[in-house]
N, C-alpha and C positions, 0 to 999 in steps of 0.2 A: 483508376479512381482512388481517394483517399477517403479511408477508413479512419475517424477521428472518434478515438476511444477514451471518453472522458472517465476521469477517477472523481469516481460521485456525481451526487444530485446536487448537488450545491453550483457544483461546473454548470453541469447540463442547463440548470436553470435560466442563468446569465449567457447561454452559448448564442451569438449573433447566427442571424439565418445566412448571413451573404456569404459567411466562408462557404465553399464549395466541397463538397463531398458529402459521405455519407456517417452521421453523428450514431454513437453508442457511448453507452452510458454504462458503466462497471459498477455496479448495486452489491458488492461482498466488499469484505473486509475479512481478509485471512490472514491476520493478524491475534485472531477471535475464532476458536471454536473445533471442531476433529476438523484434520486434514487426510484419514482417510487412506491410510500410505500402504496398507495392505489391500485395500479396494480400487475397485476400477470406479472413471468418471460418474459412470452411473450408477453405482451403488453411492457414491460421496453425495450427491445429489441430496437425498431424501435426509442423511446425514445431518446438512446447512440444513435444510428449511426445518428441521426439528431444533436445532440449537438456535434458531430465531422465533422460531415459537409463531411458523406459519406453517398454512398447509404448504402440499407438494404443487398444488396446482397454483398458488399465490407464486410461488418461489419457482417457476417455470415460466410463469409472466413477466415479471418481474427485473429474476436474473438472469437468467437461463439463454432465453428468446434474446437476447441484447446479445449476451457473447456467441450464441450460435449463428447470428448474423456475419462475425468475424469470417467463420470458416467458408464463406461466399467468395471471398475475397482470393484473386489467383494474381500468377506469377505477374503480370502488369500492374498489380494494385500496392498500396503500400496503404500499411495499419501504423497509425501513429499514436501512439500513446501518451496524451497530455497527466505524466508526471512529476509530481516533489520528488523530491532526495532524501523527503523523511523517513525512518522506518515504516510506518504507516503505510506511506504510498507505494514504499521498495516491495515488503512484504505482496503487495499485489502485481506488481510486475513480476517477480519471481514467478506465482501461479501462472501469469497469460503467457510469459515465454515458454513455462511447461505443457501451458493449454492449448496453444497454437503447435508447440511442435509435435504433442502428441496426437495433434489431425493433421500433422504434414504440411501445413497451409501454406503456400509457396510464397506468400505476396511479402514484399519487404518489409520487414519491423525496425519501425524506429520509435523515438524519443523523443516529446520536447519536453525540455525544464522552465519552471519559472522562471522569471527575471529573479537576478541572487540580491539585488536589490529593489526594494519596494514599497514604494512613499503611500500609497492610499489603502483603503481599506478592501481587502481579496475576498475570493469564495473560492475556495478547493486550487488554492496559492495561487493563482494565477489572477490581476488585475485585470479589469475590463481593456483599461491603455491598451492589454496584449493580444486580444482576441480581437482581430482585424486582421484585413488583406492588404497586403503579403503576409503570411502565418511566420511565425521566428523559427530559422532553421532550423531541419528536425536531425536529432543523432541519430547516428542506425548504427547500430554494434555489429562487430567482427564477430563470426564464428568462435572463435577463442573465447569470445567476453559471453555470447550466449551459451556456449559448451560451460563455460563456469558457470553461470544463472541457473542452468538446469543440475548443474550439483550441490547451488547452495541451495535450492528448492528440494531436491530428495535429502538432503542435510537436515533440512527445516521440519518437513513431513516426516519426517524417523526421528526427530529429538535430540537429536545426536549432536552435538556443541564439540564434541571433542571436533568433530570434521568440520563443522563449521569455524571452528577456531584456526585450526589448520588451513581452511581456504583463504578464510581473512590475513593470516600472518604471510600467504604467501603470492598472493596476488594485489598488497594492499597497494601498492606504488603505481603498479597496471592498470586497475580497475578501484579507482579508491571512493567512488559513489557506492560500489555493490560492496564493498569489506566494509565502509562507514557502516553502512545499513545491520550490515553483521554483527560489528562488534556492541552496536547500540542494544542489539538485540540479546544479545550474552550477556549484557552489563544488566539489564533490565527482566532477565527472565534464566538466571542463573542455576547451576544443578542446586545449589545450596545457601540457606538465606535467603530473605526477602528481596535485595537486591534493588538497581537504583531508584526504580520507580517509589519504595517505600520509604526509601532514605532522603529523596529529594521534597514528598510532601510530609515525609518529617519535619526538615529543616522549615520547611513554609509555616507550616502551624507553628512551631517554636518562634518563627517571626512573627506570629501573630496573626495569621490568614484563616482563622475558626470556619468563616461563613464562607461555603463550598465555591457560590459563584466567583469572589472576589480568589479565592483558590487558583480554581483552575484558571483565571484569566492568568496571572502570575505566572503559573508550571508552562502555558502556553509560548508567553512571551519568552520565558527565561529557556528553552526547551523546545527551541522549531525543528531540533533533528528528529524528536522525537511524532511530532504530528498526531500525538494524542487527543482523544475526544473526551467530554464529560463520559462517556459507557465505559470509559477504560481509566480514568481517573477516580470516577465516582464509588466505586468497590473500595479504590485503598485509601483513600480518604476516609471512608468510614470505619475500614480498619485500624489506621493512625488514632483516629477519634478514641476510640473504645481501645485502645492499647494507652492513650493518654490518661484514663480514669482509672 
């Protein structure tokens, strides 16, 4: 059976019933918040639902009960994870690879990507065009490609840029969706200085983009490696603001 792991509610929303298999929905963003890297699964747990400012028992409904439906899933089955190539999305693929391997879960992990081109208007990058039977072939990564994923994930969760720099510089030509992901993520949340996410809605306000919404559409456009939302826009934008006065 296939295991069809959407990234976000936005997907889920729009998901056609006729594809076949069994739908879950990825409710975190670990892109945002502790990851926990001295803690086991279940201490991280109480962790998120505090840094979203829900109980344990919302955040067990919610998120929790979705991804532990994954671990169902055995050596006949295949989990396919409808994701971007943006940091945003990468960042959460990193966790399920770590999340799945650390319950063993034998079924096959793959990949689908967006269309790299795309003329209408998407929910959680994927157009509706795309969600239909026959599904777009799915990627399933070599041991090698996930042996790296699970070292840029303890790279990620320990802080540690210097290792992650070093994954990126050395497997970028092998794996250049997981080092993109990487390097986006160094450029953007660097040991020192503000770094690019401040410097880019710098430049916006200096072109004139004061009013947030007309902002972020912009950063959006100009900026789909990044696959940021207003919650991750909206903090430095009013930083920018009040550094501008």
């Amino acid at each position: 059976m296939d295991y069809h792991l959407l990234n976000g509610q936005c997907l889920g929303d729009i998901w056609p019933k006729e594809i076949p298999g069994l739908t879950v929905v990825m409710n975190e963003a670990f892109l945002e918040g502790p990851l926990g890297y001295d803690t086991s699964l279940e201490d991280l747990w109480p962790l998120r639902a505090s840094f979203w400012e829900v109980s344990m028992e919302q955040y067990h409904l919610k998120t929790l009960m979705p991804l532990e439906m994954l671990l169902q899933a055995g050596g006949t089955d295949r989990i396919l994870g409808w994701f971007g190539t943006d940091l945003f999305c990468q960042v959460n693929w990193w966790f399920l690879t770590a999340y799945l391997h650390s319950y063993r879960v034998e079924a096959q992990l793959g990949v689908i990507f967006p269309p790299s081109a795309i003329a209408e208007e998407t929910w959680g990058h994927f157009p509706k065009s795309s969600l239909k039977v026959p599904i777009p072939l799915p990627f399933f990564p070599e041991a090698t490609e996930i042996a790296l994923t699970l070292e840029i994930w303890d790279g990620y969760c320990r802080g540690n840029l210097d290792q992650l720099d070093r994954l990126a510089e050395k497997y970028a030509l092998d794996y250049p969706v997981l080092t993109e992901a990487v390097r986006w993520y160094i450029r953007c949340f660097p040991k020192d200085g503000d770094g690019y996410l401040f410097e880019k809605v710098l430049e916006l306000i200096d072109r004139g983009l004061v009013q947030f919404p007309e902002l972020l559409h912009i950063f959006s456009t100009e900026c789909p490696q990044l696959g940021l939302t207003d919650r991750q826009i909206a903090p430095v934008f009013a930083h920018c603001i009040r550094q501008k006065k």
